[in-house]
C-alpha positions as CSV (number, residue, x, y, z in Angstrom):
1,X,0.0,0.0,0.0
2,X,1.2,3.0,-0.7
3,X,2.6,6.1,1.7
4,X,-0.5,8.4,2.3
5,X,2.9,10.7,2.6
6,X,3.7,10.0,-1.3
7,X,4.1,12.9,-3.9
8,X,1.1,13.6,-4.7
9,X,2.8,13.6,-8.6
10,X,4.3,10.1,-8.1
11,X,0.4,8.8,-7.2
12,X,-0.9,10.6,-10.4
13,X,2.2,8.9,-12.6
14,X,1.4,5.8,-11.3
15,X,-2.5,5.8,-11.3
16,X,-1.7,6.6,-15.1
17,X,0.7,3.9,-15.7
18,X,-2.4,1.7,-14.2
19,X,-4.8,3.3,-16.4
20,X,-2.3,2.4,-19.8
21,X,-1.4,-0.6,-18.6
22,X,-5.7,-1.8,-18.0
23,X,-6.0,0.3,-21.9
24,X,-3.4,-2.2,-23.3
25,X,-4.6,-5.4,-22.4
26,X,-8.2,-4.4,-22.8
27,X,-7.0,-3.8,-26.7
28,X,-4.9,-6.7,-26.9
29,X,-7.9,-8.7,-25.9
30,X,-10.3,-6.5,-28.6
31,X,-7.3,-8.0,-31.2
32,X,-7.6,-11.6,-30.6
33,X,-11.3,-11.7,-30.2
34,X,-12.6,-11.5,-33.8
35,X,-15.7,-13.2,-34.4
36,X,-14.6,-14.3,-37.9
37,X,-11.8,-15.6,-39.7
38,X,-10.6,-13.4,-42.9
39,X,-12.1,-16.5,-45.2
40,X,-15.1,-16.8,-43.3
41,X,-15.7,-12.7,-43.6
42,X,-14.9,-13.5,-47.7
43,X,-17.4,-16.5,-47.7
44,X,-20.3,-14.9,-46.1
45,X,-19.3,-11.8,-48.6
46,X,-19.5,-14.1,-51.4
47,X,-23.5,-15.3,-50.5
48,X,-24.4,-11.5,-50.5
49,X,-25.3,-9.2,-52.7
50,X,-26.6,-5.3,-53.1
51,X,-30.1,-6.3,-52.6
52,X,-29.4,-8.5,-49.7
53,X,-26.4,-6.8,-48.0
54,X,-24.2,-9.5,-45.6
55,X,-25.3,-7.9,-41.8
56,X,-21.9,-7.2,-39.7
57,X,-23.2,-5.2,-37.7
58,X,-21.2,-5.1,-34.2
59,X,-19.0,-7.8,-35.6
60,X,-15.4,-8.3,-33.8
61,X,-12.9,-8.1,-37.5
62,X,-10.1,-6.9,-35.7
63,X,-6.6,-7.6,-37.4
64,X,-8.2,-9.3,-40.0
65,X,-6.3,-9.2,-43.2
66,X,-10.0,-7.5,-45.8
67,X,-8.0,-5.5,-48.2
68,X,-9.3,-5.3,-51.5
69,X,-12.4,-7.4,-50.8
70,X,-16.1,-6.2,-51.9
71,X,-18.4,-5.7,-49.2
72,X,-21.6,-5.1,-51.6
73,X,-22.7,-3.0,-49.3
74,X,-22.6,-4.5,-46.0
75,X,-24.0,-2.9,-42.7
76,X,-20.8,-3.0,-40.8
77,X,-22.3,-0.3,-38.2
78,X,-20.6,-0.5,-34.8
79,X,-18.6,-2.7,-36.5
80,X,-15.0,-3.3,-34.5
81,X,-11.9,-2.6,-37.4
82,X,-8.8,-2.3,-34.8
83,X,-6.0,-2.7,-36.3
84,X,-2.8,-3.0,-34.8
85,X,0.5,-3.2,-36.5
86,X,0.7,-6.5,-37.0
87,X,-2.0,-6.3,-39.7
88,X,-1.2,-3.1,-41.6
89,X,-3.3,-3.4,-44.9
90,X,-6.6,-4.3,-43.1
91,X,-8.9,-2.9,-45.8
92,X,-6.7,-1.2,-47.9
93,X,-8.2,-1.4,-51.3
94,X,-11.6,-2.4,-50.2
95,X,-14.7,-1.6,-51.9
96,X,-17.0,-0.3,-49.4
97,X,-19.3,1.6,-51.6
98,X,-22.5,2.9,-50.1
99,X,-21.3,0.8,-46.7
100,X,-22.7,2.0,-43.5
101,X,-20.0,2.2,-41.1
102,X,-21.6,4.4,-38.8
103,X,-20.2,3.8,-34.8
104,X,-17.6,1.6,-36.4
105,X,-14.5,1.3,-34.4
106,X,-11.3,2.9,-36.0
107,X,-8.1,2.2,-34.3
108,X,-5.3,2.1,-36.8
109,X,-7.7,1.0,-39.6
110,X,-6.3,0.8,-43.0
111,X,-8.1,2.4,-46.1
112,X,-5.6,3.3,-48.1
113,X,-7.2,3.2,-51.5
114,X,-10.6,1.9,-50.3
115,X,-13.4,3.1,-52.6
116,X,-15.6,4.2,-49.8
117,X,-17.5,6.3,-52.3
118,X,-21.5,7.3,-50.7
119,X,-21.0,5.8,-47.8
120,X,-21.9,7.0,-43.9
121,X,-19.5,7.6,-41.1
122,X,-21.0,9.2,-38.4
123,X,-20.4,9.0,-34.7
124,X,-17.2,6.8,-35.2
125,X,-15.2,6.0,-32.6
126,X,-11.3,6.7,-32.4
127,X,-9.5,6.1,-29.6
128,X,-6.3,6.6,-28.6
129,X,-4.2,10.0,-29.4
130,X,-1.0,9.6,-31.3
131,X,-1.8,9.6,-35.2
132,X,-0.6,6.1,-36.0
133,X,-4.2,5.3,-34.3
134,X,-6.0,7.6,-37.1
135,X,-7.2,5.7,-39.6
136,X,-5.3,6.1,-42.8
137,X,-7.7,7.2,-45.5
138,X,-4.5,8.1,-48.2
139,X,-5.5,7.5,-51.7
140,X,-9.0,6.9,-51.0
141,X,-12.6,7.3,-52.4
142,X,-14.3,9.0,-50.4
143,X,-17.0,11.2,-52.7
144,X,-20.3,11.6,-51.5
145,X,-19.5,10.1,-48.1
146,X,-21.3,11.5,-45.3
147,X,-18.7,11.9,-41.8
148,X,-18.2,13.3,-38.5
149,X,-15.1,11.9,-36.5
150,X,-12.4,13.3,-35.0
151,X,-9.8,12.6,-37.1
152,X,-7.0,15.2,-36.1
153,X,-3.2,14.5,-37.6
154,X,-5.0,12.1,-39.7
155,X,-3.8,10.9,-43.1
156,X,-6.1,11.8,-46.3
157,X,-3.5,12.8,-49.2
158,X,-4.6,12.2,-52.5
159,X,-7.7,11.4,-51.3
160,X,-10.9,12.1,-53.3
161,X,-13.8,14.0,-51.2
162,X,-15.4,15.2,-53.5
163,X,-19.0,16.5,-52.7
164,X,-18.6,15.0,-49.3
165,X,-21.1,16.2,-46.6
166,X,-18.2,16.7,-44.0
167,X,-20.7,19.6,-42.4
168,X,-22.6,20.2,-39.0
169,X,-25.9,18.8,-39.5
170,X,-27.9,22.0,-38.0
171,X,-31.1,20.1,-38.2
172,X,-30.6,16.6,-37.3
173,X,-27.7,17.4,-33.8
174,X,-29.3,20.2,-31.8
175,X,-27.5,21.1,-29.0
176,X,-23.9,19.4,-28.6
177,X,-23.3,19.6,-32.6
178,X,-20.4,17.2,-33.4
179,X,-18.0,18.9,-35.3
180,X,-15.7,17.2,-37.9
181,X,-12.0,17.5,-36.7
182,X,-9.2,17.7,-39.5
183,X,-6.7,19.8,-37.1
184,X,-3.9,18.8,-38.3
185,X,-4.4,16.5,-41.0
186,X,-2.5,15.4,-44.6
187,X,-4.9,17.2,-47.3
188,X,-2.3,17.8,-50.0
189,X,-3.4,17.1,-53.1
190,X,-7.0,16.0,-52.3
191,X,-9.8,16.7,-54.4
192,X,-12.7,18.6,-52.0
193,X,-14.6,19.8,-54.9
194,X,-18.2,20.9,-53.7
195,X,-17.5,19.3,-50.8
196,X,-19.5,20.5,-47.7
197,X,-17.0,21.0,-44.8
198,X,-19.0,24.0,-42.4
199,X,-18.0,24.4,-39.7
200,X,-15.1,22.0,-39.5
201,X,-12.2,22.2,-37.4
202,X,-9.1,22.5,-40.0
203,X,-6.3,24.5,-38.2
204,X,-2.7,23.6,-39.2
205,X,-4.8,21.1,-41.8
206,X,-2.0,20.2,-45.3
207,X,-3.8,21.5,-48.1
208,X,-1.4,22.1,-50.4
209,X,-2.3,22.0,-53.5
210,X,-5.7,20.6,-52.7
211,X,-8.8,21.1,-55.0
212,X,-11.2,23.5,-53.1
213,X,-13.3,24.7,-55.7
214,X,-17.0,25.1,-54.9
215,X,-16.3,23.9,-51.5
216,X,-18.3,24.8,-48.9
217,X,-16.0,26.9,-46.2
218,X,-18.6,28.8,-43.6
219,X,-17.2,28.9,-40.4
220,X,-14.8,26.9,-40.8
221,X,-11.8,26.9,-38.7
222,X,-8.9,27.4,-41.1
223,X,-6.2,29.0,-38.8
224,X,-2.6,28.1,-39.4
225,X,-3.6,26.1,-42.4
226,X,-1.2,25.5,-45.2
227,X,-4.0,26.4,-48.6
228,X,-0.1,26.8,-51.0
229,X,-1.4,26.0,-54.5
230,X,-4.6,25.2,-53.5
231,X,-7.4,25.8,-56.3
232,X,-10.5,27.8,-54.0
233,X,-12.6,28.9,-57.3
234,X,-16.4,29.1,-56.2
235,X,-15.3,27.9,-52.5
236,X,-17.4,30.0,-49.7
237,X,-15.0,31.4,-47.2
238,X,-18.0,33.5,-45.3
239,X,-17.0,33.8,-41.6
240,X,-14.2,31.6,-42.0
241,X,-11.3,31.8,-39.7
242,X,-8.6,32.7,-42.0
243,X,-5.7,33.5,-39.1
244,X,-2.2,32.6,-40.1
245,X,-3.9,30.7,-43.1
246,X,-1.5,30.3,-45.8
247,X,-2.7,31.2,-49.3
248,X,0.5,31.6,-51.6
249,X,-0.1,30.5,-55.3
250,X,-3.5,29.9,-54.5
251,X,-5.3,29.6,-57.5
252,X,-9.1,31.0,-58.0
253,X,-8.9,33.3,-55.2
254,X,-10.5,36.3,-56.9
255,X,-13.8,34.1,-58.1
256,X,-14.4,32.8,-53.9
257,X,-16.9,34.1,-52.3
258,X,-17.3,35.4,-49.3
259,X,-13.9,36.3,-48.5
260,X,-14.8,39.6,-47.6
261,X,-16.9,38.2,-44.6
262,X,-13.8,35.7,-44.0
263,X,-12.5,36.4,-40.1
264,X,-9.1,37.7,-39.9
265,X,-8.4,37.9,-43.3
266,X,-6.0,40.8,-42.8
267,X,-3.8,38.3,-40.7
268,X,-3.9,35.3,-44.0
269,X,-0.7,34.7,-45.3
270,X,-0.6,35.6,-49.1
């Protein structure tokens, strides 16, 4: 038992080193507790189609090896993905069009290249807070997919988001709206034409040479953002936070609107 004399610094150090130590094995247990194997996950696949969708819904398929597999549409809400690094290309090159994936765990989940094209993400969960437990999304399809997750440091370059519904849904979450949370994250090069991000949180976001154009900007939180190159024709920047912003080579940037309603404009870096 310990001293009730102890530093009361050394109690909080070792109450956390309880807490991680708990978080680990409760994760390493999540890992070997998948309620299928890979081939049975591609077998029940195989017996479904669009019209009769295979129903994964709260399914253990942690550190299962799915890349590149069709899912025709499978409900794989609440759905646990974990990955851990011993199974790095979990869905990497899957085709998860039109999937719903919504409260689907996301630990270190592999999309790279996925077609995830029109299909729903919301209310993910994402534990954990260094960015190798984001889920990589680099290279994916991800137009006309409708998300909110908090996603900060994550990886989306080269992806394709275009008319994506990234927005706060006004109507539908009332009080306590979930915002979606890009601080941080690997833009460059991703297409977000007409793509719907209001009121997201992008500060420090990589959007270098990213494809902005008709992209919906109110309110969003661009402070400290890198926009170098960045094509914003037709994007709305009304009350946008534009502090620190990069915008060098930006291309379009007298056909955006509402840049004269932008916040902090005068303090954008051109």
């Amino acid at each position: 038992m310990w001293p009730v004399t102890e530093d009361l610094g050394m109690s909080k150090r070792r109450l956390s080193w309880v807490v991680l130590v708990l978080a680990a094995i409760f994760l390493s247990n999540l890992s070997c507790a998948a309620d299928f194997t890979a081939a049975q996950v591609r077998e029940l696949l195989a017996k479904a189609d669009s019209q009769k969708p295979a129903d994964l819904v709260g399914k253990d398929l942690s550190d299962l090896d799915l890349s590149n597999i069709d899912f025709k549409r499978a409900d794989l809400s609440a759905a646990n993905l974990f990955a851990t690094r011993l199974v790095l290309s979990n869905l990497a090159g899957a085709k998860l069009v039109r999937a719903n994936l919504n409260g689907a765990w996301l630990m270190g989940t592999n999309f790279a290249g996925a077609d995830l094209s029109a299909s729903s993400m919301l209310s993910l969960v994402i534990l954990g807070g260094e960015v190798k437990e984001r889920p990589n999304f680099a290279g994916a399809n991800l137009s006309g997919v409708r998300m909110i997750a908090n996603l900060p440091g994550a990886n989306l370059r080269g992806a394709n988001l275009s008319r994506a519904n990234l927005g706060v849904d006004i109507k539908n979450q009332g009080m306590g709206q979930m915002r979606m949370d890009l601080t941080s994250a690997n833009l460059a090069d991703a297409d977000l034409h007409d793509a719907d991000l209001s009121r997201a949180l992008m500060m420090f976001a990589d959007l270098k040479g990213a494809n902005l154009s008709g992209a919906n900007l109110f309110l969003v939180k661009l402070a400290g953002a890198d926009l170098t190159g960045a094509d914003v024709a037709g994007a709305n920047f009304t009350e946008a936070d534009l502090d620190g912003t990069i915008l060098k080579n930006v291309k379009g940037l007298n056909a955006a609107k509402g840049m004269d309603k932008a916040m902090n404009r005068d303090r954008a870096v051109y």
